[in-house]
Backbone as JSON, one array per atom type, in Angstrom:
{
  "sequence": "XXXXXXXXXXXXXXXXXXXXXXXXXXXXXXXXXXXXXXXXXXXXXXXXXXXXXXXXXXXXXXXXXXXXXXXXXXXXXXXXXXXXXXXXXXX",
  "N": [[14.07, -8.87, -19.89], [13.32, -5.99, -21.52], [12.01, -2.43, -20.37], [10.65, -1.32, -22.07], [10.56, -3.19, -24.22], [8.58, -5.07, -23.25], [6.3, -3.14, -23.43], [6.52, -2.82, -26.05], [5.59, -5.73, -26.64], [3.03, -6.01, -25.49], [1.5, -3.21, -24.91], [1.01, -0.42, -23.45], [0.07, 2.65, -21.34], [0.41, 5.97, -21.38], [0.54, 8.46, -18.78], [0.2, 11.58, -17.37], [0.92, 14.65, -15.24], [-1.96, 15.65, -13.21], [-3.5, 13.7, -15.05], [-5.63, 11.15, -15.22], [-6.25, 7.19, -15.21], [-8.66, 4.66, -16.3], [-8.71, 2.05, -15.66], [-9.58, -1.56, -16.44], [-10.32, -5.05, -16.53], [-9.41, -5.87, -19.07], [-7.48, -4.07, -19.95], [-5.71, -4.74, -18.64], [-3.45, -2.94, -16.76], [-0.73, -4.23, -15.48], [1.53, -2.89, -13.64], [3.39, -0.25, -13.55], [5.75, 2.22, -14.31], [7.7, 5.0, -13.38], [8.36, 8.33, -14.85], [9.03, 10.29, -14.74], [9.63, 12.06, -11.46], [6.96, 11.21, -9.88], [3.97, 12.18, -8.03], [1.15, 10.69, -5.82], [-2.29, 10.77, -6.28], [-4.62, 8.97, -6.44], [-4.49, 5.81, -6.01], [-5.79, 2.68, -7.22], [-6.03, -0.79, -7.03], [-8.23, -3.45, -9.21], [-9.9, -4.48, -6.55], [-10.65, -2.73, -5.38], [-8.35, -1.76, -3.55], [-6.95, 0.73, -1.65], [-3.81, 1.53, -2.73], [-2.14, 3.86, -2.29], [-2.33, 3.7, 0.11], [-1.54, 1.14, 1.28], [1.24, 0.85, 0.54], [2.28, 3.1, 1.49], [2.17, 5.78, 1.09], [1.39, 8.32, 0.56], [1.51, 11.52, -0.44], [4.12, 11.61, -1.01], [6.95, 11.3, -2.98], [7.77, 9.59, -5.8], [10.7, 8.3, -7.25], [11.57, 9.12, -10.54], [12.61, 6.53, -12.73], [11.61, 4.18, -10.66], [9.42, 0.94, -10.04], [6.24, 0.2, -9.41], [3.56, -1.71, -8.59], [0.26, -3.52, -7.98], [-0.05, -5.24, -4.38], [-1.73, -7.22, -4.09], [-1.36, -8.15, -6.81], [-3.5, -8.34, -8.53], [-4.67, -6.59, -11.42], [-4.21, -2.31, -11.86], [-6.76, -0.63, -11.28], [-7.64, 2.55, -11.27], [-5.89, 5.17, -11.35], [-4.12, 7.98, -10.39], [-2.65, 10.7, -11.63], [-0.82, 13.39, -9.51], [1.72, 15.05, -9.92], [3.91, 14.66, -12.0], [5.16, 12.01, -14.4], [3.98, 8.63, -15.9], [4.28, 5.67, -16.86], [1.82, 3.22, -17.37], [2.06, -0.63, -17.86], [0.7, -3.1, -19.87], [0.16, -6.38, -18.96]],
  "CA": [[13.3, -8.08, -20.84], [13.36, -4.09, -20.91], [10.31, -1.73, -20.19], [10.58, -0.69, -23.82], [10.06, -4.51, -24.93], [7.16, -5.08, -22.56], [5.32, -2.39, -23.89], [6.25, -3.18, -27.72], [4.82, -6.33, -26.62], [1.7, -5.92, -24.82], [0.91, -2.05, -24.87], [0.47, 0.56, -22.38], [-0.39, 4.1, -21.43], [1.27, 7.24, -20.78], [-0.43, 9.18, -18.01], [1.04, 13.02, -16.57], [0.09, 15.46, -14.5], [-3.64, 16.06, -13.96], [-4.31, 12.72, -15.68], [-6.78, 9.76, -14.61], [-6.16, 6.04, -16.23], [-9.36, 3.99, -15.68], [-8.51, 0.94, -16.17], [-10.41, -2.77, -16.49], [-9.47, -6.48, -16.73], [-8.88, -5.88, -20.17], [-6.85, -2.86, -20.05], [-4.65, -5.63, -17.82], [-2.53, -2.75, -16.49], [-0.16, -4.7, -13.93], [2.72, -2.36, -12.82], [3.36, 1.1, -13.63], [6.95, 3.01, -14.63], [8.02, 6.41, -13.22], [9.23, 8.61, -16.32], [9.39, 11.83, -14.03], [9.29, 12.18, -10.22], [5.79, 11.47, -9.49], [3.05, 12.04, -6.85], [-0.4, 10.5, -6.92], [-3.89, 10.99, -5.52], [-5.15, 7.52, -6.15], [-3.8, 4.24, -7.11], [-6.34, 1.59, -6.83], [-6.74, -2.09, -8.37], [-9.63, -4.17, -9.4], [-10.78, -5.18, -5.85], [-10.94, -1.11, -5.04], [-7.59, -1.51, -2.54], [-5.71, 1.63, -1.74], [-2.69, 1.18, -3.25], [-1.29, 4.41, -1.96], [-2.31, 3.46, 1.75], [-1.41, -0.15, 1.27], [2.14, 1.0, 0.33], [2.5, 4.2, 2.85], [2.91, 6.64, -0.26], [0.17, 9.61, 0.6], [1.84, 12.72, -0.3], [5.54, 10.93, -1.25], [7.71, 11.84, -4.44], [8.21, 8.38, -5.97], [11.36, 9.07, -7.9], [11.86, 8.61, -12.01], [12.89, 4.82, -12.52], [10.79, 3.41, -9.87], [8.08, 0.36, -10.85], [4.92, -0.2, -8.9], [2.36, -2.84, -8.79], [-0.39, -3.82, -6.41], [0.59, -6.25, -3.55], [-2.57, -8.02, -4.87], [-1.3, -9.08, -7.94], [-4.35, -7.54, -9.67], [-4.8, -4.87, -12.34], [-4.89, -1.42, -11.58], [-8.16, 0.38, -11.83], [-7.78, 4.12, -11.29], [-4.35, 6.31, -11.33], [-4.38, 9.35, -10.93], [-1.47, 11.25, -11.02], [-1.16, 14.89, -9.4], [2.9, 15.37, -10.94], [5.21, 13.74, -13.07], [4.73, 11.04, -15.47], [4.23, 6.99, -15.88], [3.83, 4.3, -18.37], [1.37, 1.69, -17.3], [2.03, -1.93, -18.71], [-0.26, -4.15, -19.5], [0.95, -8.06, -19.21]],
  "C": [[13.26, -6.65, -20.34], [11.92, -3.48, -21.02], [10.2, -1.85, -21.83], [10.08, -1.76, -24.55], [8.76, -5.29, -24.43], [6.2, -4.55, -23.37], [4.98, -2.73, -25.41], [5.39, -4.68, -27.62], [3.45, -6.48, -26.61], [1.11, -4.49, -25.14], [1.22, -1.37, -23.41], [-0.12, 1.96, -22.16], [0.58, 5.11, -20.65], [0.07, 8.25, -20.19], [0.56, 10.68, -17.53], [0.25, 13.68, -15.49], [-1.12, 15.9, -14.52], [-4.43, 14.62, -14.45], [-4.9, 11.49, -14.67], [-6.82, 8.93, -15.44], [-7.35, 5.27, -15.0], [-8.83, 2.64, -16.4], [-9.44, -0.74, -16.07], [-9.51, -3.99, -16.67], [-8.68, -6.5, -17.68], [-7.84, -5.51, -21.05], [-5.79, -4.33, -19.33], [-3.74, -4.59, -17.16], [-1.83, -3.01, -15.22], [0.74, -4.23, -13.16], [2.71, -0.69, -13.53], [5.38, 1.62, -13.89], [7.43, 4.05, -13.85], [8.73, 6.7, -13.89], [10.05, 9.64, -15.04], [9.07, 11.79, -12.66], [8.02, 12.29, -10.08], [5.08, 11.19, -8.22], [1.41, 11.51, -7.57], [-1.32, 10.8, -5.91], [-4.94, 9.87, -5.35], [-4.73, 6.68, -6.99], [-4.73, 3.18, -6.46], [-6.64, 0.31, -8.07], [-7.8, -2.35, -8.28], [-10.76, -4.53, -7.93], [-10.66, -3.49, -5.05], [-9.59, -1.12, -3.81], [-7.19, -0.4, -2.95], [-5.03, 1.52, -2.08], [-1.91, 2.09, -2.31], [-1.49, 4.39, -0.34], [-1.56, 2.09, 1.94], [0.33, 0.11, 0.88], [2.84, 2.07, 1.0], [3.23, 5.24, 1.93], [2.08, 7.74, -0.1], [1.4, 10.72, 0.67], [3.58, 12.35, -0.56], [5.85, 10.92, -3.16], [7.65, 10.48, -4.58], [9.18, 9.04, -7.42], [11.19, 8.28, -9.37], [12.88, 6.89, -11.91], [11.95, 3.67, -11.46], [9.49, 2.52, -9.92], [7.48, 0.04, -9.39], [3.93, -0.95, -9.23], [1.62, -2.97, -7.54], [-0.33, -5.07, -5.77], [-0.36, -7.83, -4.05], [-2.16, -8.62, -6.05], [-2.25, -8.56, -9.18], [-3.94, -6.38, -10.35], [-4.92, -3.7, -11.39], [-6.24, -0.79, -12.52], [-8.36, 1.57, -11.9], [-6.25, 4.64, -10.77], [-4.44, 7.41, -11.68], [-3.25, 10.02, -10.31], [-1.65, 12.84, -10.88], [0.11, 15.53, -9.96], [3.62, 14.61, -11.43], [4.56, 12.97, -13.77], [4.85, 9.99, -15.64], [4.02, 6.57, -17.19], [3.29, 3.35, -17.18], [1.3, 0.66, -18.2], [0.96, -2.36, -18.16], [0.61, -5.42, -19.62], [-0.21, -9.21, -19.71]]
}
């Protein structure tokens, strides 16, 4: 299945530079996209883990194409990106 059919499935969100996705159970979002070379400032799921410590990403380009999820398995709860641009799925 392709990102593109995920999303037509389920939904998601487009986040950019500057932006903050809060997210909840409901929101389900379980992985994340990279549209555009992005950096972030916080990636945390439902049980408040670091994401970007828990993955050794503080201050690291993550390039366009690249998917992310938390090792947990859970939703993310807060993304906040400082450049480039994602799609979070929900599943």
């Amino acid at each position: 299945m392709t990102i593109e059919e995920t999303v037509a499935l389920k939904g998601g969100i487009y986040a950019d530079s500057g932006a903050t996705v809060t997210g909840t159970q409901a929101t389900n979002y379980r992985y994340l996209v990279v549209n555009e070379d992005a950096v972030f400032t916080t990636l945390t799921d439902m049980a408040d883990t670091d994401i970007i410590a828990e993955w050794g990403i503080s201050g690291k380009t993550l390039k366009s194409g690249m998917i992310l999820a938390p090792a947990s398995k859970l939703a993310f709860k807060t993304v906040t990106v400082a450049s480039g641009s994602v799609l979070l799925i929900k599943l």
